[in-house]
C-alpha positions as a Markdown table, in Angstrom:
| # | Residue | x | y | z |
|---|---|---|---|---|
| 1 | Unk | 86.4 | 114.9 | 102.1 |
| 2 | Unk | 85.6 | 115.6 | 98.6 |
| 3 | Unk | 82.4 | 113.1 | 97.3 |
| 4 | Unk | 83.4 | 110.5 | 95.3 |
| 5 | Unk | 81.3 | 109.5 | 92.1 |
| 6 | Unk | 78.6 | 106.7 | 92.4 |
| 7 | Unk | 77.1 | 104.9 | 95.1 |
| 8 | Unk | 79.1 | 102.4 | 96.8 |
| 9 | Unk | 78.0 | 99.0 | 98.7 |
| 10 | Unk | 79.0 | 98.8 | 102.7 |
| 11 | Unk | 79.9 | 102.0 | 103.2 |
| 12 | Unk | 78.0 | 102.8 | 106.3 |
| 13 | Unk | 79.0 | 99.4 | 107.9 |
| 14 | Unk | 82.9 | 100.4 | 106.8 |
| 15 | Unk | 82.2 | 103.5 | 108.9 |
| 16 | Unk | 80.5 | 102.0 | 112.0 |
| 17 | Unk | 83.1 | 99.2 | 112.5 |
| 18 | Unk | 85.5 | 101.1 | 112.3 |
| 19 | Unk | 84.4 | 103.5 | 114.9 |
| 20 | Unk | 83.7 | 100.7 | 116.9 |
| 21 | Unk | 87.0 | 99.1 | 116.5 |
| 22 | Unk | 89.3 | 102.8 | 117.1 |
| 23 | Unk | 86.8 | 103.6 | 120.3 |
| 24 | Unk | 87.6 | 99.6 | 121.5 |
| 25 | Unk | 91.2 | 100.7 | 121.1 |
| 26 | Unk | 91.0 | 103.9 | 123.5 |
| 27 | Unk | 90.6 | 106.5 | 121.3 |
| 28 | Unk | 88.4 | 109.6 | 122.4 |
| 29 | Unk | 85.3 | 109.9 | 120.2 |
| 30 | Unk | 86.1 | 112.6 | 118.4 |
| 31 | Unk | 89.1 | 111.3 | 117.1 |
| 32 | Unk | 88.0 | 108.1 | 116.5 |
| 33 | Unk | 85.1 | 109.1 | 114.2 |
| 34 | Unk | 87.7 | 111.3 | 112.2 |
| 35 | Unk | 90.3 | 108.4 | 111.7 |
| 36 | Unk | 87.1 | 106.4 | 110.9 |
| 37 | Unk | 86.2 | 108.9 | 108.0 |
| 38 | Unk | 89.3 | 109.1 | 106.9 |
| 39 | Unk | 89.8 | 105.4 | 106.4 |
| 40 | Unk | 86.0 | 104.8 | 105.2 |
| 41 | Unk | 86.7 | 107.1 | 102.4 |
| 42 | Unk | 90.3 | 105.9 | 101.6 |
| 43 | Unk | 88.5 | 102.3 | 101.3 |
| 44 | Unk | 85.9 | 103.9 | 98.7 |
| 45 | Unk | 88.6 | 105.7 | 96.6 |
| 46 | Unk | 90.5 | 102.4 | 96.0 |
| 47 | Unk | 86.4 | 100.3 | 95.9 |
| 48 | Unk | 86.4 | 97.1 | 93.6 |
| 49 | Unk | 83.8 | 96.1 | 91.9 |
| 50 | Unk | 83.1 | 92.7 | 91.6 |
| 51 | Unk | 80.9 | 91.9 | 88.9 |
| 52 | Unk | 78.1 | 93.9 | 87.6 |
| 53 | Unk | 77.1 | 95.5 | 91.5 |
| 54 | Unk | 77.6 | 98.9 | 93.4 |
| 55 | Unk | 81.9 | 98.9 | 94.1 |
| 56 | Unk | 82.8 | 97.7 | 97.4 |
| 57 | Unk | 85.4 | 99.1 | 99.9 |
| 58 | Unk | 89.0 | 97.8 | 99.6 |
| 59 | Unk | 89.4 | 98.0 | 103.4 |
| 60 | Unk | 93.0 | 96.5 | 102.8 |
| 61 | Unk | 94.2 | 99.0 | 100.2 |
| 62 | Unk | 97.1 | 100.2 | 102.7 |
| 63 | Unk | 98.3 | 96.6 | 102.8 |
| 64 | Unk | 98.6 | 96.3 | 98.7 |
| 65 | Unk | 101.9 | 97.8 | 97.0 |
| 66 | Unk | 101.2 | 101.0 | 94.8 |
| 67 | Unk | 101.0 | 99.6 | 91.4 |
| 68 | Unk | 100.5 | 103.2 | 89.9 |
């Protein structure tokens, strides 16, 4: 994945739930830490940021309509 610019806030808990949650679900290891990365990163390319802190992750940016 190409690096996005800045520095984000709950990135590494985005990752680790969501290993957690895919594993919890069946999926082998290996897959389930590269659907993890996939969506981590997805939830930092669409991040918010709420007031003057670090962006957060949008973890339900698939569930929003494309307003581009």
């Amino acid at each position: 994945w190409d690096r996005l610019p800045g520095s984000f806030h709950g990135s590494g808990c985005t990752l680790a739930a969501s290993i957690a949650g895919l594993l919890a679900q069946g999926l082998e290891p290996f897959s389930a830490i590269h659907e993890a990365q996939a969506y981590t990163w997805e939830t930092l390319a669409h991040a918010m940021r709420l007031g003057m802190g670090q962006p957060l992750p949008n973890r339900l940016f698939w569930a929003q309509g494309d307003e581009d």
